[in-house]
C-alpha positions in Angstrom: 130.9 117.8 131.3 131.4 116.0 128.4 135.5 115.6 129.0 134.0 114.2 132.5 131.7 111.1 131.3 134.0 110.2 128.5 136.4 109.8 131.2 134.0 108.1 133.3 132.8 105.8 130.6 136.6 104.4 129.6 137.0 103.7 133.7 134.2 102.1 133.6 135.3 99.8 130.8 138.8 98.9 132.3 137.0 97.9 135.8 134.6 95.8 133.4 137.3 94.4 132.1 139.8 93.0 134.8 136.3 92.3 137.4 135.0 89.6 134.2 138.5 88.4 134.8 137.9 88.0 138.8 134.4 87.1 138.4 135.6 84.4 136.0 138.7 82.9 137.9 136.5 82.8 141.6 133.7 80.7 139.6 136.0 78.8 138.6 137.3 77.5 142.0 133.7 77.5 143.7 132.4 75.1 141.1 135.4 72.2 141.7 137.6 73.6 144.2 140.4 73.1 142.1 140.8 76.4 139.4 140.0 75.6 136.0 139.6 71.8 136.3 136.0 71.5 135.4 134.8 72.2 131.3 132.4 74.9 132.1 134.9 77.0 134.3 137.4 76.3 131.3 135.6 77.8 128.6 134.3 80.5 130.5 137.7 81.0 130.9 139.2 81.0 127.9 135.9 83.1 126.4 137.1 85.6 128.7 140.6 85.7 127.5 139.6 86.2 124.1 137.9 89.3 125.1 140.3 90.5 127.0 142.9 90.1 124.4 141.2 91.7 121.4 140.3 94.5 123.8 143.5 95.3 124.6 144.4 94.6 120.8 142.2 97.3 120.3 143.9 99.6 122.7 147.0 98.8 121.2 146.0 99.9 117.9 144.3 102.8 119.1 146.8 104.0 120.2 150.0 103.8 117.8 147.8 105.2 115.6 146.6 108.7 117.4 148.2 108.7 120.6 151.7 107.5 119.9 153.3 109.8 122.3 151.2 108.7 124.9 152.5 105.0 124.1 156.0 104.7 125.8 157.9 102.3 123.3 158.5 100.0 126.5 155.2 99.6 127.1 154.3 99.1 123.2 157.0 96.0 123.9 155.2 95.0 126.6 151.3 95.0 125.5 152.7 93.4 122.0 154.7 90.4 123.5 151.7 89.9 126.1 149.1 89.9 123.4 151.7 87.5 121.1 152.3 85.3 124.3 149.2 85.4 125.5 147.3 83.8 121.9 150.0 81.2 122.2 149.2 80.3 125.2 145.4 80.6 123.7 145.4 78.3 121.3 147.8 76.1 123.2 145.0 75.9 126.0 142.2 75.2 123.5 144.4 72.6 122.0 145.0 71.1 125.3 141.5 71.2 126.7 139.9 69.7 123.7 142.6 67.1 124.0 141.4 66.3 128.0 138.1 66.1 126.7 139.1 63.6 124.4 142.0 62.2 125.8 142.1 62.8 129.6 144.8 65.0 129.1 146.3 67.6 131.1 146.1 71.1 131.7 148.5 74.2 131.1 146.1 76.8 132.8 148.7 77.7 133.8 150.8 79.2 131.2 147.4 80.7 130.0 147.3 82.3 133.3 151.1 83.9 132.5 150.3 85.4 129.3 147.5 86.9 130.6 149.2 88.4 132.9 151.7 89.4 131.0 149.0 91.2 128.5 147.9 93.0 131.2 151.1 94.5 133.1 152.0 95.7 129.4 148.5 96.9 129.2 148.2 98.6 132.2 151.6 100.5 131.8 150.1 101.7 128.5 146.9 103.6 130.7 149.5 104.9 133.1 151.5 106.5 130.3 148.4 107.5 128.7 146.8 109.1 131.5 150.5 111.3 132.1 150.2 112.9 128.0 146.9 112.9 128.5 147.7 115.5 131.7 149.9 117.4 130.0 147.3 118.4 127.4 144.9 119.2 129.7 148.0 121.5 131.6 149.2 123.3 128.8 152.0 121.7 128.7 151.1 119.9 125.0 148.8 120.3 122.4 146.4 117.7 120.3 148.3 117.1 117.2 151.8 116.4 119.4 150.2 113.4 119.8 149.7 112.5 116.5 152.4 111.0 114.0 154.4 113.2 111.9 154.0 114.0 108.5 155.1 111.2 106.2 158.8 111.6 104.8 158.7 113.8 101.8 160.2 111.0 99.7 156.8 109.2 100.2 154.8 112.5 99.1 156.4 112.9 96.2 156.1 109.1 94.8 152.1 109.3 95.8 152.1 112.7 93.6 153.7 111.0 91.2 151.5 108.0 91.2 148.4 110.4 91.5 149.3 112.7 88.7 149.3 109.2 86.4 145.5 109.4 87.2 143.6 112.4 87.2 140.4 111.1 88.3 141.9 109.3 91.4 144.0 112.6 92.7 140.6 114.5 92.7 139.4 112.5 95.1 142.7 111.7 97.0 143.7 115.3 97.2 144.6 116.5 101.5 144.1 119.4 103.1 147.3 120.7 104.3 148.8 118.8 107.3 147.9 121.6 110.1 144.1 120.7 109.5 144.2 117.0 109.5 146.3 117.8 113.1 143.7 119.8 114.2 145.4 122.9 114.2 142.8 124.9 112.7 139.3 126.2 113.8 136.2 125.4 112.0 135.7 128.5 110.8 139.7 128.2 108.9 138.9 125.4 107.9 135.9 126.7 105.9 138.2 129.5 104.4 140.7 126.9 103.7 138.4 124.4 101.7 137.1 127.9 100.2 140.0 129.1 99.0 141.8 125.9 97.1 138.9 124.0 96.0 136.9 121.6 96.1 138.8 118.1 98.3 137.5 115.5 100.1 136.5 115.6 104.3 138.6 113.1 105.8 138.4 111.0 108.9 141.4 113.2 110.8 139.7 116.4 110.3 136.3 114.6 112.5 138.7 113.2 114.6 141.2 116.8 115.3 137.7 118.6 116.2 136.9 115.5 118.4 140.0 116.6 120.2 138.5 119.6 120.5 135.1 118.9 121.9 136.7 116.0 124.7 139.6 118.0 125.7 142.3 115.4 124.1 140.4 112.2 125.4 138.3 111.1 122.8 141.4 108.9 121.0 140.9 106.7 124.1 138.0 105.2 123.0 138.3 101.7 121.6 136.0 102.3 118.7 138.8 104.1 117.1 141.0 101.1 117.3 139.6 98.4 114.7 140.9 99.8 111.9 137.3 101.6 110.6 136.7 102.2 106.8 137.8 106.5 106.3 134.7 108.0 105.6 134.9 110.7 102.9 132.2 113.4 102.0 133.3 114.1 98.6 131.8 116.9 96.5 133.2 116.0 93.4 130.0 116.3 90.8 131.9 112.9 89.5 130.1 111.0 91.9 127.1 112.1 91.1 127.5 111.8 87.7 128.8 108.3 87.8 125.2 107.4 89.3 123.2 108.3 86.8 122.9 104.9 85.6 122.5 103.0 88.8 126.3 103.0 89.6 127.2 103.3 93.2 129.2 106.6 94.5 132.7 106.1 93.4 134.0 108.1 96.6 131.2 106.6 99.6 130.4 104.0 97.4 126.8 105.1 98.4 124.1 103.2 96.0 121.8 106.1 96.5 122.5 110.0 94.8 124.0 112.4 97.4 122.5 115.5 97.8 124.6 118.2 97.3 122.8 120.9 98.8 124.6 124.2 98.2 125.6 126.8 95.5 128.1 123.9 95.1 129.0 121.2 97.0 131.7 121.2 99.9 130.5 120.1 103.5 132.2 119.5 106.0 130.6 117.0 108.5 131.7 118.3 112.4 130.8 116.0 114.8 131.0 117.6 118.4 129.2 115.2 121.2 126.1 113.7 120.1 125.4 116.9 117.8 126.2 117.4 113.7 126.5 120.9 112.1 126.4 121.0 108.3 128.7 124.1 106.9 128.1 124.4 103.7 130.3 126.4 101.2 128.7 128.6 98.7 130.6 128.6 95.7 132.1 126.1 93.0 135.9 126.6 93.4 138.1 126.7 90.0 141.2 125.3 89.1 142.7 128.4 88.6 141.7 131.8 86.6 142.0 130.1 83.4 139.7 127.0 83.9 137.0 129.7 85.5 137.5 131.8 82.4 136.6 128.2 80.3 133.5 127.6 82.0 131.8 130.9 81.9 132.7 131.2 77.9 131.1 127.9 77.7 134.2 126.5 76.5 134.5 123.8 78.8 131.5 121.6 80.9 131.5 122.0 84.4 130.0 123.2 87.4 129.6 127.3 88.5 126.9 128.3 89.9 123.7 125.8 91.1 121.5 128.1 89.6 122.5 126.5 86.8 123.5 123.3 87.1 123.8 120.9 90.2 125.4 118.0 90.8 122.4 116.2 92.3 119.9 117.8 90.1 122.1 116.6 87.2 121.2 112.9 88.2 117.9 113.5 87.5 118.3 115.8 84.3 120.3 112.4 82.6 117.8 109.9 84.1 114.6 112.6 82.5 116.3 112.6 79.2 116.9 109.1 78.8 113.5 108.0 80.2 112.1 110.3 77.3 114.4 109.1 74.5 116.0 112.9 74.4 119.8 113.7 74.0 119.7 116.6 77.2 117.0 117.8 80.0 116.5 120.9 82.4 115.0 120.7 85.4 113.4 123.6 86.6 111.5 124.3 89.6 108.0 123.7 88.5 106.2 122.6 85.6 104.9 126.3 84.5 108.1 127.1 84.6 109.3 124.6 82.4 106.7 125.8 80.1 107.6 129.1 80.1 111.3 128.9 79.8 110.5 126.9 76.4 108.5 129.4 74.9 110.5 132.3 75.9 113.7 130.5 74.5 111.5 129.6 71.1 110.0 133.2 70.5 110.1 137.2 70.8 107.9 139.7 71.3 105.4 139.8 68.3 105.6 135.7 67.4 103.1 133.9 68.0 102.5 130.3 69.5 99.8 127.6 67.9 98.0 125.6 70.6 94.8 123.2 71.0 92.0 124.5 74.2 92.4 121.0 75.4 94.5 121.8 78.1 95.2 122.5 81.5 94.1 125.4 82.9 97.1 126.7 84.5 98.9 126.3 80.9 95.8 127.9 79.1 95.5 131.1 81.6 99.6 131.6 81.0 99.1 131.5 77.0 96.4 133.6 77.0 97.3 135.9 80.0 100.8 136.0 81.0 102.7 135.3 77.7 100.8 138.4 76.0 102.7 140.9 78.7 106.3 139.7 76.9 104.3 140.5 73.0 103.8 136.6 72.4 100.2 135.1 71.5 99.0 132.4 71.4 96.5 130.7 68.6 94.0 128.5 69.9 92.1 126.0 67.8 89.3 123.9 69.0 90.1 120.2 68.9 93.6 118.6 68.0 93.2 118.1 64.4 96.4 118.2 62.1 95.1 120.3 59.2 93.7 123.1 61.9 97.1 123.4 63.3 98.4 123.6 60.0 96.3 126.2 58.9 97.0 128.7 61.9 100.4 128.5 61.2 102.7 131.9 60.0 105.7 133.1 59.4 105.6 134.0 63.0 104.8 131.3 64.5 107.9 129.4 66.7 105.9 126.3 67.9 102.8 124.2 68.3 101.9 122.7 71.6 99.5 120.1 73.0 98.8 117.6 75.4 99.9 113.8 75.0 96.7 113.2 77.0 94.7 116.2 77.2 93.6 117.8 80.8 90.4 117.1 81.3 89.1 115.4 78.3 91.8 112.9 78.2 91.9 113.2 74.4 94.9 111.6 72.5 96.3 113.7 70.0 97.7 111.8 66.8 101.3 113.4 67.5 102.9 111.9 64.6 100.3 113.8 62.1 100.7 117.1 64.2 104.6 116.7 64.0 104.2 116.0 60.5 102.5 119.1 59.7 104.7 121.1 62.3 108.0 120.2 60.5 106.5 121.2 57.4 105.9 124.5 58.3 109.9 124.5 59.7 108.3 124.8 63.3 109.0 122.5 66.1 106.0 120.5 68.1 106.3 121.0 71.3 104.3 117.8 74.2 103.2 118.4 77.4 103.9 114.4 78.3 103.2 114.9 82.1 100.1 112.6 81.8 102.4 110.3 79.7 104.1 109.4 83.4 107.8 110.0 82.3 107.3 108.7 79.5 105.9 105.2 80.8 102.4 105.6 78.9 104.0 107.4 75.8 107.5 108.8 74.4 106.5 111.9 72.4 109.9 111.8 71.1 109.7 108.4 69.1 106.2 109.8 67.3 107.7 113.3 66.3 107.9 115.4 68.7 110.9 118.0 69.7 110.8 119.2 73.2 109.0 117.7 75.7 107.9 119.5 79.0 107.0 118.0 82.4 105.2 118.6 85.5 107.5 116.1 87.2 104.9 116.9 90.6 103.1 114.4 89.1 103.7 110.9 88.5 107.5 111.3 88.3 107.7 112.6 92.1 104.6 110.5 92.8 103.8 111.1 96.3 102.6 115.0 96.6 105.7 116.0 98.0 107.5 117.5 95.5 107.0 120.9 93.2 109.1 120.6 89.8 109.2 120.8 86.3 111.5 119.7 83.4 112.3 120.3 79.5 113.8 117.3 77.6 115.6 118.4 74.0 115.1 115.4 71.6 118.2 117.0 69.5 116.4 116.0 66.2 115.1 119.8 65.1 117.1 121.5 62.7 117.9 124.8 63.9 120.8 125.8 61.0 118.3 125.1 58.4 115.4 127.1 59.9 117.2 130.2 60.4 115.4 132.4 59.4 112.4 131.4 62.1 115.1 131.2 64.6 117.6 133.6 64.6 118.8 133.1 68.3 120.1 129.9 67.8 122.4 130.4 65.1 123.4 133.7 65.1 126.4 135.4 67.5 125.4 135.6 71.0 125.1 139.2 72.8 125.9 137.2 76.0 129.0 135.3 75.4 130.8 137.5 73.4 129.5 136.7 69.9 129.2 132.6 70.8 126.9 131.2 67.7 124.7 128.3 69.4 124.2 125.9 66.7 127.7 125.8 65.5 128.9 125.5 68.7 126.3 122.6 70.1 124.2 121.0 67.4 122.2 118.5 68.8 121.8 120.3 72.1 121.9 123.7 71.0 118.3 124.8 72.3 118.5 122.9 75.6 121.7 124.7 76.4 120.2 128.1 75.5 117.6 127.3 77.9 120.0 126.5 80.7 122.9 128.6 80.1 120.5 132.1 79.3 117.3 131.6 81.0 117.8 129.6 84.1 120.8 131.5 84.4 118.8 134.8 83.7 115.3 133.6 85.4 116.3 131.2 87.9 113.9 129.0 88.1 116.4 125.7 89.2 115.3 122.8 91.0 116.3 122.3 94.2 119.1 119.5 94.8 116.6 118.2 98.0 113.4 118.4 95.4 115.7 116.8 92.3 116.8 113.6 95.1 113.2 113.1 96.1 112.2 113.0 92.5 114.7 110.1 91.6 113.3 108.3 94.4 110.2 108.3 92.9 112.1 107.8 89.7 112.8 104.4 91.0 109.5 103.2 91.5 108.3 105.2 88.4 107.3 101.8 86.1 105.8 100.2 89.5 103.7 102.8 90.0 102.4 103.7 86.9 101.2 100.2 86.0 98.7 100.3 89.1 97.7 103.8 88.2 96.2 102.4 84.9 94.9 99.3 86.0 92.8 100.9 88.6 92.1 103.7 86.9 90.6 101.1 83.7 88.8 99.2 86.4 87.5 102.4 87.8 86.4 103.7 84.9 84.6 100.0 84.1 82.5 100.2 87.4 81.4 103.9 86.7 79.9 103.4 83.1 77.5 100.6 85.1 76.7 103.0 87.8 73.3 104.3 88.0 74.7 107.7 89.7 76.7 108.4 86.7 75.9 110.2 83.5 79.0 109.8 81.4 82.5 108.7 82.0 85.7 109.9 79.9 88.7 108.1 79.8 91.2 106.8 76.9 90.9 103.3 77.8 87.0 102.8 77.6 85.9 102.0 74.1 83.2 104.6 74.4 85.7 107.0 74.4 86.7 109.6 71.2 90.1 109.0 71.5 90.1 105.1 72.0 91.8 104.2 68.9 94.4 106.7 68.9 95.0 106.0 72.5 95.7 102.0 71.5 98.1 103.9 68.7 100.3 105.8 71.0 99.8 104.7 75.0 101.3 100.9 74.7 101.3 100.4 78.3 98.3 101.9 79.7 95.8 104.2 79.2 96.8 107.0 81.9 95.7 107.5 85.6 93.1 110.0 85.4 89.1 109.9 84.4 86.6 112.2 84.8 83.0 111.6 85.1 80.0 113.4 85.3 76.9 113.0 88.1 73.5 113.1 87.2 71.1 116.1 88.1 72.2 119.7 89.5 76.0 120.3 89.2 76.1 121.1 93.7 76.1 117.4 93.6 79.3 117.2 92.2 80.5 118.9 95.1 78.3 116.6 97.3 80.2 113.4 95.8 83.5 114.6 96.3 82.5 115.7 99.9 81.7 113.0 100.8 84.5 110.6 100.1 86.7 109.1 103.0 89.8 107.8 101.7 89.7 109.6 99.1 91.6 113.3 99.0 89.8 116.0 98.0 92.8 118.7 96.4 94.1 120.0 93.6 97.4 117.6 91.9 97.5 114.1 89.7 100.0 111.6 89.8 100.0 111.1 93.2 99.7 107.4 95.3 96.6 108.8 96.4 93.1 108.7 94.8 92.7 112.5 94.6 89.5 114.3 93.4 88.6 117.9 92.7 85.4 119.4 91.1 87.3 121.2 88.4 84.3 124.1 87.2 85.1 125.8 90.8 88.7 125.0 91.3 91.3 124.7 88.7 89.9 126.1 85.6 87.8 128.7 87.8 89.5 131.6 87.1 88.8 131.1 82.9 85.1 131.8 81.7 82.1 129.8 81.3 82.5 129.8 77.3 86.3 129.0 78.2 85.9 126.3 80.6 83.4 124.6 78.2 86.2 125.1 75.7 88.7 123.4 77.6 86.4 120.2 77.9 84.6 121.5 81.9 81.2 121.3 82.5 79.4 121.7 85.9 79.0 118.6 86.5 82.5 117.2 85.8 84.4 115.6 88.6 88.1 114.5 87.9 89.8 111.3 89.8 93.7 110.9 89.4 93.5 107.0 90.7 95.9 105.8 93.0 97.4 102.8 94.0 95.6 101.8 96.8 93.5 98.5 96.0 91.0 99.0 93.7 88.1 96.9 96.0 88.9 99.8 98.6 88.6 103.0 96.1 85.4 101.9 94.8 84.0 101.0 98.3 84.6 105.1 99.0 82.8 105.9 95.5 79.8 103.6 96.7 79.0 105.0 100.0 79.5 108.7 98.9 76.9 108.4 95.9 74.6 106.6 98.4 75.1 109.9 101.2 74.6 112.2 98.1 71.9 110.0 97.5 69.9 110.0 100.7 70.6 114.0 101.0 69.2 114.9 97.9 65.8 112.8 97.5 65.5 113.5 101.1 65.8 117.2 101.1 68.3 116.6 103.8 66.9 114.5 106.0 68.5 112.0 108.1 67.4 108.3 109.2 66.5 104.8 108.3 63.0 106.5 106.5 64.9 108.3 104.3 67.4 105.1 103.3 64.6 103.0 103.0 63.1 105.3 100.3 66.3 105.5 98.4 66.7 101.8 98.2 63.6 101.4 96.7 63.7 103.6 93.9 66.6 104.4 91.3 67.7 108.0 92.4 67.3 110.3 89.3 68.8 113.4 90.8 72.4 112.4 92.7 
């Protein structure tokens, strides 16, 4: 079917082609009587001609280049002397019919009209000689790649190994399958094996175009899109180009300004276009130079890619951009923000340590210190508040690391990280920030102020849209693991798992953030996925953007609350009212955050009524988002802790939290306005409906909302 219209469609063209030529030469004689007197006929004329020529041009090229034994070197003679002859006779036409514009000169139409003829007898000999090799394949009698050129002569080969083995970065991404692939010798399934089996090389144009033969039956060459001389498309899987776009550098190999996705165990695809349909195969594994280069990378001995459990080409875009957005030497992602969490504190401490940490936070993080962490022998200390000397005074000898919140969840209280870190250090234990609030480190850089490792929900702000689950650990490389010992034996004594390897001799700097990759998301797995980590540096992109309209609205949201009369209390940073106001000015230089809470005065079901009732805005549980999104936090996300822990944690009934999007801000507060007034009306009501019912509510300040 397919073989069928493709042939179809080229007779088609070559009808086209020669009736524009007809068309053209009888319009010419109706409109004077005389062919090609008359300016209009002329140019129309000699537009034609062009066409024609760089058609069969096209033709021409097409087919030296994959179908030169279906070009007969007579009629290669031919087309090239009519195409030479007949832009000769082109130009001298033009020249001509300018000049009888000008100059009442004469005409030579008809020495056009020869070397257009000429053009086409030599064209029209290439079709028929076509159309016979074409035949034989379809026969038997010949295969695909006898058509195709021969190999090169080895003299050539060698001088381009030669040239390439001068520059090691250019023969990794110059490197050729063997020649029986690029002829299309091979099935897609060998191929696979092949690309297997001696590593990682780029997908050239001739293996699309062999399994084109395939899928047309040996016609597909004939098409004239072939013929221009097209750029070679590579799909290259060397990590180098991703790597090289870390810092907004375009893809050395498709010279792509965005990061590829490199979506397997390792990335080799092979793109197979058959018809009008595209079938991704992609190879699981990371190929090795040879035994010895695999035997480097496992003993750590070398950097490079093995498994994408562990690392990822992709995902390592985002780990560089994380790190550098934070003012850290090295990142992980991981799949999720709790698992970011917990691969930092089962990389810092054992069973029977202990882990010191404020109640101000997030109830997810909360239920897995006091919960989960307890089923591996770790505790966790809480104190009540964020104030240095507390922290200092629940630290022991087995303690392996403080943690808070750069803004707390919900209070929105502002730690003074440089105190905490102070007191930390002095203890010999390292201060771990939760900086997810902090936007990627937009609003705050936990780093600059003390801190060590810095974990991220990067769901929220970094991703920025809902879309994407995923976490991430940034190392600021500044702790100093040889002279703690003692506290933290794992990082600088030999290593059970890689034959005795000690850590902090071998790394420095980046000694724990390798542990955490190279043992526990090797062990654990939690990895980000290379489609999640290429969403995320989308939203990486607009990161700054973004976050700036988060904080104004949210400030200006914040503003019109504190004046409304359905309101009890508001709590954000950036209100003057606030507890952590001046510490907030301290630390968050570019805006106070995106997220407030308030509270609604009378019976803590109206909560539920308010956030019920909004329109635009989203009722579910995530921040960050583009979204306004609001959730009644007592019954959703710090449910599951109890009443006395909730109020710990900064809930009350009546507490409803708003992560503040970027929608305009006339538009947000328009929702907030006519959902108080429906809460309004339903309460001092007792659920009645009508103008009555508004009327009374208008005229009298509600008291219970």
């Amino acid at each position: 079917m397919q073989t069928g219209l493709h042939i179809g469609l080229r007779a088609a063209q070559l009808v086209s082609a020669f009736a524009t030529l007809a068309v053209t030469a009888y319009v010419a004689d109706w409109y004077n009587g005389d062919t090609l007197t008359s300016p209009p006929a002329q140019i129309t004329w000699l537009l034609t001609c062009s066409v024609f020529s760089i058609w069969s041009m096209g033709y021409l090229e097409g087919a030296k280049r994959f179908y030169p034994r279906a070009f007969h070197p007579f009629a290669a003679l031919v087309l090239e002397s009519g195409n030479a002859l007949f832009h000769l006779f082109g130009f001298v036409y033009l020249a001509v019919f300018l000049s009888k514009l000008l100059f009442c000169w004469g005409s030579v139409c008809g020495a056009a009209r020869a070397g257009v003829a000429f053009g086409a007898l030599g064209f029209l000999f290439w079709v028929a000689s076509a159309a016979l090799a074409a035949r034989e394949v379809i026969r038997g009698e010949a295969s695909p790649s006898s058509l195709h050129p021969a190999p090169r002569p080895a003299e050539a080969s060698k001088k381009e190994e030669a040239a390439l083995e001068e520059e090691p970065d250019r023969a990794y991404k110059k490197r050729r399958t063997d020649s029986r692939t690029i002829r299309g010798e091979r099935s897609a399934e060998e191929l696979v094996i092949l690309i297997t089996r001696n590593g990682p090389k780029p997908i050239e144009h001739e293996v699309t175009t062999s399994i084109r033969w395939r899928a047309y039956g040996g016609f597909a060459p004939l098409s004239p899109k072939w013929a221009f001389g097209r750029k070679r498309r590579q799909f290259e899987n060397s990590p180098r180009s991703a790597m090289a776009s870390i810092e907004g550098e375009p893809d050395p190999t498709t010279n792509s300004r965005a990061v590829p996705i490199y979506a397997t165990t390792v990335r080799v695809d092979i793109l197979l276009e058959v018809g009008t349909c595209s079938t991704d195969l992609a190879i699981k594994s990371y190929t090795f130079n040879d035994s010895a280069h695999g035997a480097r990378l496992f003993g750590l001995k070398e950097v490079g890619n093995i498994y994408s459990r562990i690392s990822n080409p992709t995902v390592d875009v985002f780990e560089k951009r994380m790190a550098a957005l934070e003012g850290g030497v090295a990142a992980v992602a991981t799949s999720s923000g709790q698992a970011a969490q917990f691969m930092t504190f089962a990389a810092l401490a054992h069973a029977g340590d202990n882990i010191v940490s404020t109640t101000n936070l997030y109830g997810g993080t909360y239920n897995q210190l006091k919960v989960l962490l307890p089923r591996f022998g770790i505790t966790t200390k809480f104190i009540q508040g964020d104030k240095p000397e507390d922290f200092a005074a629940a630290i022991n000898d087995k303690t392996k690391a403080v943690y808070i919140e750069s803004i707390g969840n919900p209070r929105y209280n502002v730690p003074d990280i440089e105190a905490i870190a102070k007191v930390a250090h002095e203890k010999g234990v390292p201060l771990v920030v939760d900086n997810t609030f902090g936007a990627g480190g937009y609003f705050v850089r936990p780093i600059e102020h003390g801190a060590d490792i810095v974990v991220h929900s990067a769901t929220k702000w970094i991703g920025g849209h809902g879309t994407t689950i995923a976490g991430v650990i940034v190392d600021s490389g500044k702790f100093d693991w040889g002279k703690h010992a003692a506290r933290f034996p794992q990082m600088v004594e030999p290593s059970d798992g890689y034959h005795g390897l000690r850590f902090w001799d071998t790394f420095g700097p980046i000694t724990f953030i390798t542990r955490v990759r190279v043992e526990l998301l090797r062990d654990i797995g939690p990895c980000l996925s290379p489609f999640a980590a290429h969403e995320l540096l989308l939203g990486v992109e607009t990161l700054s953007l973004r976050a700036e309209r988060h904080a104004q609205n949210a400030l200006a949201l914040a503003k019109y609350l504190e004046t409304s009369p359905y309101v009890s209390w508001v709590s954000y940073p950036g209100l003057e009212s606030h507890a952590s106001h001046a510490l907030a000015k301290k630390y968050l230089k570019r805006g106070f955050g995106g997220v407030l809470s308030f509270g609604v005065k009378g019976d803590s079901g109206d909560g539920s009524q308010i956030v019920d009732g909004f329109k635009m805005i989203s009722n579910l549980a995530n921040v960050g988002d583009s979204k306004t999104l609001a959730i009644h936090p007592w019954t959703t996300t710090h449910e599951q802790l109890s009443d006395e822990e909730k109020l710990s944690s900064g809930v009350t009934e009546d507490l409803i939290r708003i992560s503040v999007g970027t929608e305009h801000i006339d538009d947000i507060i328009a929702d907030f306005e006519q959902s108080f007034k429906k809460a309004a009306v339903a309460t001092t009501s007792g659920g009645e409906k009508g103008d009555v019912a508004a009327a009374k509510k208008e005229e009298a300040a509600p008291t219970v909302v």
